[in-house]
N, CA, C and O atoms as CSV, one atom per row, in Angstrom:
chain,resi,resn,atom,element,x,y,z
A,1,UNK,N,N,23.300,-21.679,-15.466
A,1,UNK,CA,C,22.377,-20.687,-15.959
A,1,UNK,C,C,21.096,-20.672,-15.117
A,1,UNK,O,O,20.419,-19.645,-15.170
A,2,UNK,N,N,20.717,-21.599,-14.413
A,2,UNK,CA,C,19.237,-21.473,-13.965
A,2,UNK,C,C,19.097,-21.185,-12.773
A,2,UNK,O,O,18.030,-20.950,-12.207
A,3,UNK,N,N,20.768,-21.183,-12.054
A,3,UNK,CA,C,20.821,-20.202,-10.726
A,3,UNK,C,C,21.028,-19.099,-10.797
A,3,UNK,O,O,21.208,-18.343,-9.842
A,4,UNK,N,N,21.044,-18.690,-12.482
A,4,UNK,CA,C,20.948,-17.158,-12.263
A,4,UNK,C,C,19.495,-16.293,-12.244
A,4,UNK,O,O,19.252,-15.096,-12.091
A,5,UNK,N,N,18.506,-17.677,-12.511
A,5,UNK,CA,C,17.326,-17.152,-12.600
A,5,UNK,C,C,16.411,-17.437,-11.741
A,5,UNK,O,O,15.201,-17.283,-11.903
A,6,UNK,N,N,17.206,-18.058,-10.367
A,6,UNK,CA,C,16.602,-17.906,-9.084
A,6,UNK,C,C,17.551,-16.504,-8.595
A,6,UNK,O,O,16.921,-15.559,-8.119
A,7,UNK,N,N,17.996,-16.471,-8.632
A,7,UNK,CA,C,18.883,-15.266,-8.065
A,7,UNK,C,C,18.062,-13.982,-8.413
A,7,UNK,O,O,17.953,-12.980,-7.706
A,8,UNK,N,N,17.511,-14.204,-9.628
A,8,UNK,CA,C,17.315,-12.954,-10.167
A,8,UNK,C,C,15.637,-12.437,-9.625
A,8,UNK,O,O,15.261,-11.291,-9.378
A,9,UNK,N,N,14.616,-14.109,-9.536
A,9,UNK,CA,C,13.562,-14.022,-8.431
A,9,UNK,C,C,13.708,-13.731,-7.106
A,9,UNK,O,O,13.001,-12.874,-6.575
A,10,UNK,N,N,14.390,-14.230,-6.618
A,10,UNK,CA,C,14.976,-13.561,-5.159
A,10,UNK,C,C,14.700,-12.476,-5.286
A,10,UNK,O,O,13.568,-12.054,-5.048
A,11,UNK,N,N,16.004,-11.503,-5.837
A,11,UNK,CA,C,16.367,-9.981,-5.821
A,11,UNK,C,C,14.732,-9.628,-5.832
A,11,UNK,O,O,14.197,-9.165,-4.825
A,12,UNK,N,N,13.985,-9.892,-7.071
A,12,UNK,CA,C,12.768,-9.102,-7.570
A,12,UNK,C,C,12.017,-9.595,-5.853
A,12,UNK,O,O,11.582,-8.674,-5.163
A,13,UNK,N,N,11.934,-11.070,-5.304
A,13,UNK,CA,C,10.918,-10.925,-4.134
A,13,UNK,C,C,12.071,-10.148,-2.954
A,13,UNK,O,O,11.422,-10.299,-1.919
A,14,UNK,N,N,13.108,-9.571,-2.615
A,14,UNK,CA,C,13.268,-8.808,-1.676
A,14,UNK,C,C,13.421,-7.344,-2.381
A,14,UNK,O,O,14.084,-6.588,-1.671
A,15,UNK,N,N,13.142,-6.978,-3.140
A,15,UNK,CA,C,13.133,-5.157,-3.432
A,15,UNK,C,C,11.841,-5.400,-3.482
A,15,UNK,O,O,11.488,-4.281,-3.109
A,16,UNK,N,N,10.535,-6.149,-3.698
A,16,UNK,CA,C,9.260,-6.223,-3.785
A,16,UNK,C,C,9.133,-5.951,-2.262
A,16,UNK,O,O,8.482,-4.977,-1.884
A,17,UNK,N,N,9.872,-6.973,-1.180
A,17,UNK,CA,C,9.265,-6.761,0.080
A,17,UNK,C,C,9.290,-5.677,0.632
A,17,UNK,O,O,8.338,-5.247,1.282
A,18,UNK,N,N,10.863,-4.786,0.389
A,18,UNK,CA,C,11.029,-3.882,0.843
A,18,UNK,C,C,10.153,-2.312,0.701
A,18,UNK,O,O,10.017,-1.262,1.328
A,19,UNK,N,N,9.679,-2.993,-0.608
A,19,UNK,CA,C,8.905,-1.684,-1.843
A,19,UNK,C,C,7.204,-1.517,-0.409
A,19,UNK,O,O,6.838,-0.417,0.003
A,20,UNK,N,N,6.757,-2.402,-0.120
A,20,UNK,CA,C,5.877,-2.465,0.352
A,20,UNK,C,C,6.458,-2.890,1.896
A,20,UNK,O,O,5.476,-3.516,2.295
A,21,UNK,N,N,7.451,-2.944,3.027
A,21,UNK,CA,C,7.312,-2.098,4.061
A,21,UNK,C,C,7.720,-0.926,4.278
A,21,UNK,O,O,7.558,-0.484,5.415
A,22,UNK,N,N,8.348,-0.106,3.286
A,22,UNK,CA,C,8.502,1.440,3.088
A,22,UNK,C,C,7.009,1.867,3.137
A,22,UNK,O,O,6.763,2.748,3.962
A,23,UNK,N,N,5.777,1.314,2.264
A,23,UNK,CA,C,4.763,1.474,2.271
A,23,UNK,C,C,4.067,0.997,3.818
A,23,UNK,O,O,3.398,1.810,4.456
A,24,UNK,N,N,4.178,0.355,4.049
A,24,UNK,CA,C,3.926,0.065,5.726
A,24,UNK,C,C,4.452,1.239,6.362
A,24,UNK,O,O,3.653,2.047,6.834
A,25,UNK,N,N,5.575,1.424,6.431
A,25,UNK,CA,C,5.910,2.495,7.761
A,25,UNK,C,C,5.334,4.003,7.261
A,25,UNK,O,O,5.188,4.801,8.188
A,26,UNK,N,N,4.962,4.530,5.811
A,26,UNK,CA,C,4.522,5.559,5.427
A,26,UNK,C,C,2.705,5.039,6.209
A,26,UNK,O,O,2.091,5.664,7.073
A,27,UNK,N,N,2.470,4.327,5.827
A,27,UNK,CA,C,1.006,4.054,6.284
A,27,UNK,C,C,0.703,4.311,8.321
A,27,UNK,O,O,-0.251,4.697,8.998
A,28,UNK,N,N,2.078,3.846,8.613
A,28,UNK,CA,C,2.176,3.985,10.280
A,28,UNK,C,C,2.046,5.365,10.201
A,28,UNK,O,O,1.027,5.914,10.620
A,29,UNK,N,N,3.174,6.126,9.597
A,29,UNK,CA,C,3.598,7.177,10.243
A,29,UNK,C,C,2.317,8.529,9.973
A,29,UNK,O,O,2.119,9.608,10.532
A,30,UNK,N,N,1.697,7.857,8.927
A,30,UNK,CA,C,0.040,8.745,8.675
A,30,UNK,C,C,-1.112,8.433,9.392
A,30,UNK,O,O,-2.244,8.782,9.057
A,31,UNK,N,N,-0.768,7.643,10.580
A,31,UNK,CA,C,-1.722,7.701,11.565
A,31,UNK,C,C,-3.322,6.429,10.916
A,31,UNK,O,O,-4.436,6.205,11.389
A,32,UNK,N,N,-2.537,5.882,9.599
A,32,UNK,CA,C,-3.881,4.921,9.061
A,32,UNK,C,C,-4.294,3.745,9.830
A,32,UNK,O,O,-5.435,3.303,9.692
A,33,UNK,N,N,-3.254,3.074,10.822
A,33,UNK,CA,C,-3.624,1.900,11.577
A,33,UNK,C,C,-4.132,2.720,13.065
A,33,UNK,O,O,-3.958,1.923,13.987
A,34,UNK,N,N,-4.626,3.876,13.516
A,34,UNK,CA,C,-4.371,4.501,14.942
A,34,UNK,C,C,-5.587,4.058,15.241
A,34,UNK,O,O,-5.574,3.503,16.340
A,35,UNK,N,N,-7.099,4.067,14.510
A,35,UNK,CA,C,-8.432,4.467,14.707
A,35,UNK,C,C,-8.912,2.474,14.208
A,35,UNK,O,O,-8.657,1.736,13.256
A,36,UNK,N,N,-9.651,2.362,15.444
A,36,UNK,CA,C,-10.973,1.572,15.108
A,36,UNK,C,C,-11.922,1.298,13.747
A,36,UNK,O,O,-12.292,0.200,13.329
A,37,UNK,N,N,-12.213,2.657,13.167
A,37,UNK,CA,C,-13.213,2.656,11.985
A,37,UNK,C,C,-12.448,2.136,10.908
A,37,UNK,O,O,-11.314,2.438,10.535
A,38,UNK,N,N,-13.508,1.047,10.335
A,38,UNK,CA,C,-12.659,0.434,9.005
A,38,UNK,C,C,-13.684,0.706,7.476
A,38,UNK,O,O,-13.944,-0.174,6.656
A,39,UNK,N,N,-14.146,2.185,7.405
A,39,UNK,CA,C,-14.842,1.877,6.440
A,39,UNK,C,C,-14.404,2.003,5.615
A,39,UNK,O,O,-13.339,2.604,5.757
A,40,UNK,N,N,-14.796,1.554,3.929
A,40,UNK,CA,C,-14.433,1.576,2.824
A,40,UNK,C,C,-13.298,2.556,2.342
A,40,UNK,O,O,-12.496,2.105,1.524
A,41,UNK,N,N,-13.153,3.890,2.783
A,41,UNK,CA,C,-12.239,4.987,2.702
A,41,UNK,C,C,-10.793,4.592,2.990
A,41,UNK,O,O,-9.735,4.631,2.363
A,42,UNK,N,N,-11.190,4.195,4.201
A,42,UNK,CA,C,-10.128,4.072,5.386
A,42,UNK,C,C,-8.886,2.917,4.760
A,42,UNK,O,O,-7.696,3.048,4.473
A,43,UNK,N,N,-9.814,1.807,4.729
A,43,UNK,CA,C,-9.202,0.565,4.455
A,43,UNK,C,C,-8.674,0.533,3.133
A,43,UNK,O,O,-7.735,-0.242,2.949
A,44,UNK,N,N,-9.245,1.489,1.788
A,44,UNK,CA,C,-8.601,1.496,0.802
A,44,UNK,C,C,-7.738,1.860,0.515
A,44,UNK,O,O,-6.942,1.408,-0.308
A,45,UNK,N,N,-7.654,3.525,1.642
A,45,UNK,CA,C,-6.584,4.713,0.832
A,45,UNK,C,C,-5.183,3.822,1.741
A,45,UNK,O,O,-4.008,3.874,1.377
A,46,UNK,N,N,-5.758,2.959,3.100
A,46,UNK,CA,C,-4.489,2.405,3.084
A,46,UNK,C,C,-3.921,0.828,2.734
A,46,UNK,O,O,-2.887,0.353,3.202
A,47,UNK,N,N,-4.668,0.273,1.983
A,47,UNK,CA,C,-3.636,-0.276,0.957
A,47,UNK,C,C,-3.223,0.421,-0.526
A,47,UNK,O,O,-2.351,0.119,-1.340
A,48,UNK,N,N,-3.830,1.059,-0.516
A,48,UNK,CA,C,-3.039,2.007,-1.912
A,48,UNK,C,C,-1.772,2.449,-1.615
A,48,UNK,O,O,-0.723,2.522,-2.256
A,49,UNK,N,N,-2.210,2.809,-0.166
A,49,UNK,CA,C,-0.759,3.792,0.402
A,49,UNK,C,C,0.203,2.674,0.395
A,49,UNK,O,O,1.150,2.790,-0.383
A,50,UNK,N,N,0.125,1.545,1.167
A,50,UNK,CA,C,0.928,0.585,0.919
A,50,UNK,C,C,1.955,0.077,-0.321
A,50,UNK,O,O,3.175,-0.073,-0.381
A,51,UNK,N,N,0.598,-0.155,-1.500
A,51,UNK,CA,C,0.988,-0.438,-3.123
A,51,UNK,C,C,2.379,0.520,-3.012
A,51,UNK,O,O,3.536,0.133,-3.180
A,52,UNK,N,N,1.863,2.052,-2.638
A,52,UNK,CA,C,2.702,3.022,-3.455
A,52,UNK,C,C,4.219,3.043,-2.899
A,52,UNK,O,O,4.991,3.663,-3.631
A,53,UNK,N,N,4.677,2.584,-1.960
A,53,UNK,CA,C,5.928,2.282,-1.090
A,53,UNK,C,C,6.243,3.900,-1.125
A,53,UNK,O,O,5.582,4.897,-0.832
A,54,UNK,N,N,7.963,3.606,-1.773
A,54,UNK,CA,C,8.519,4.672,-1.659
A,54,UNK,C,C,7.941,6.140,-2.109
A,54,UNK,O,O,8.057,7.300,-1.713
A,55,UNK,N,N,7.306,5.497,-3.079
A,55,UNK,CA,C,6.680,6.734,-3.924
A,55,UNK,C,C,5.538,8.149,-3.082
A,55,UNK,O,O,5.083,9.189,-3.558
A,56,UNK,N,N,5.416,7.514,-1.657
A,56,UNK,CA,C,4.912,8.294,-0.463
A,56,UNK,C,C,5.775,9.823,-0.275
A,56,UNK,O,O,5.466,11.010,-0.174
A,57,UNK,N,N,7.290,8.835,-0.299
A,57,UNK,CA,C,8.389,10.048,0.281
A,57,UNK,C,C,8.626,10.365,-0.779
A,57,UNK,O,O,9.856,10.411,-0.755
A,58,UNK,N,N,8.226,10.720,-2.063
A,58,UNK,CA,C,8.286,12.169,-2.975
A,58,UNK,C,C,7.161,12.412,-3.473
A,58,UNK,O,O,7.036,12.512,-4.693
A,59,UNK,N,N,6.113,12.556,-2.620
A,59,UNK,CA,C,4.928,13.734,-3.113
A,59,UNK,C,C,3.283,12.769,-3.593
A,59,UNK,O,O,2.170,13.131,-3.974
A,60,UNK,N,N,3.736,11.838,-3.394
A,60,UNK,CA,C,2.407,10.828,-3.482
A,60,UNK,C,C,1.471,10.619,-2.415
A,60,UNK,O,O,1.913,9.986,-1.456
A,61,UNK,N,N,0.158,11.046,-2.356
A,61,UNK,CA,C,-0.507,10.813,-1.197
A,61,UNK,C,C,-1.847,10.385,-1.375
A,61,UNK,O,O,-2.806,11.156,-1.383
A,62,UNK,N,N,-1.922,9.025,-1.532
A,62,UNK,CA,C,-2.767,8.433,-2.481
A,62,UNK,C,C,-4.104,8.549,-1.910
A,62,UNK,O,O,-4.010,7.446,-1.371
A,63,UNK,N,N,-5.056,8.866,-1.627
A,63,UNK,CA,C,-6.213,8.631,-0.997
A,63,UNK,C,C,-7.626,8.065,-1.666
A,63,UNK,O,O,-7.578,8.608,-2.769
A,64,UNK,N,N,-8.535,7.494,-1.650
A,64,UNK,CA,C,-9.505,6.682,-2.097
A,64,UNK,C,C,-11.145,7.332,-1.098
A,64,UNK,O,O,-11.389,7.592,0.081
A,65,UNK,N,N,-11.633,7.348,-1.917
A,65,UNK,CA,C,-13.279,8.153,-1.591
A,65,UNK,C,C,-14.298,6.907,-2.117
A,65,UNK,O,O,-14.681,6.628,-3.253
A,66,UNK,N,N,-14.473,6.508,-1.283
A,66,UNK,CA,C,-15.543,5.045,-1.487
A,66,UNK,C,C,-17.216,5.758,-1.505
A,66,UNK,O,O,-17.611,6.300,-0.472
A,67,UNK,N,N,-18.053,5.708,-2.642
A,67,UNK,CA,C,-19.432,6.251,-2.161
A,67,UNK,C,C,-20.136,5.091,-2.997
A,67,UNK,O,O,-20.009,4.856,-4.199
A,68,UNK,N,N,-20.815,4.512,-2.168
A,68,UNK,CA,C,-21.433,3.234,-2.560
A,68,UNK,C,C,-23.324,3.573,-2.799
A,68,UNK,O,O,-24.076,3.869,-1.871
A,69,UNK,N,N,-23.680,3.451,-4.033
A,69,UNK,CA,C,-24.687,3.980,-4.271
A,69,UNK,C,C,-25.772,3.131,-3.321
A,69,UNK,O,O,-25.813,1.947,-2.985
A,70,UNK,N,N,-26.657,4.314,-3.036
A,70,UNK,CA,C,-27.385,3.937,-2.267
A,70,UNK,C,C,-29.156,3.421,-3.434
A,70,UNK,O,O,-29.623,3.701,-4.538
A,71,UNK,N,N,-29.457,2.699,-2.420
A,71,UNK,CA,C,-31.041,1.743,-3.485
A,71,UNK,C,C,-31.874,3.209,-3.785
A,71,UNK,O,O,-31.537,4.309,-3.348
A,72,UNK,N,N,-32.693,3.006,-4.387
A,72,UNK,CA,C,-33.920,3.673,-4.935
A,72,UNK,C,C,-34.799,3.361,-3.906
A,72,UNK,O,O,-34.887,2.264,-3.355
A,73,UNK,N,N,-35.609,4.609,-3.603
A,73,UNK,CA,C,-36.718,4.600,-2.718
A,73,UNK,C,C,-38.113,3.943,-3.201
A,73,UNK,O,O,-39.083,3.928,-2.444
């Protein structure tokens, strides 16, 4: 019984890995690793994009708007 419940962690850590380099190559193929600039925008919308794996290739296009309040004058 308790090799069925490594078996069954396995499965969950390789459809996990796979879930997130589907999310990698959607993140390549949107041009998010091409550019130098890493600001807050950039770097978020692509690990979101990542999180979202497959869910890219039907209609998900996750993007993130970072506006970091600025001090009082």
């Amino acid at each position: 019984m308790a090799w069925t419940r490594r078996s069954g962690s396995s499965l969950f850590a390789g459809l996990l890995l796979i879930w997130l380099l589907i999310g990698v190559v959607a993140a390549v193929q949107r041009g998010y690793f091409g550019s130098s600039s890493a600001d807050c925008a950039k770097v978020s919308t692509t690990v979101v994009t990542i999180i979202a794996g497959p869910l890219n290739y039907v209609g998900a296009n996750p993007k993130i708007d970072c506006k970091v309040p600025q001090p009082s004058e």
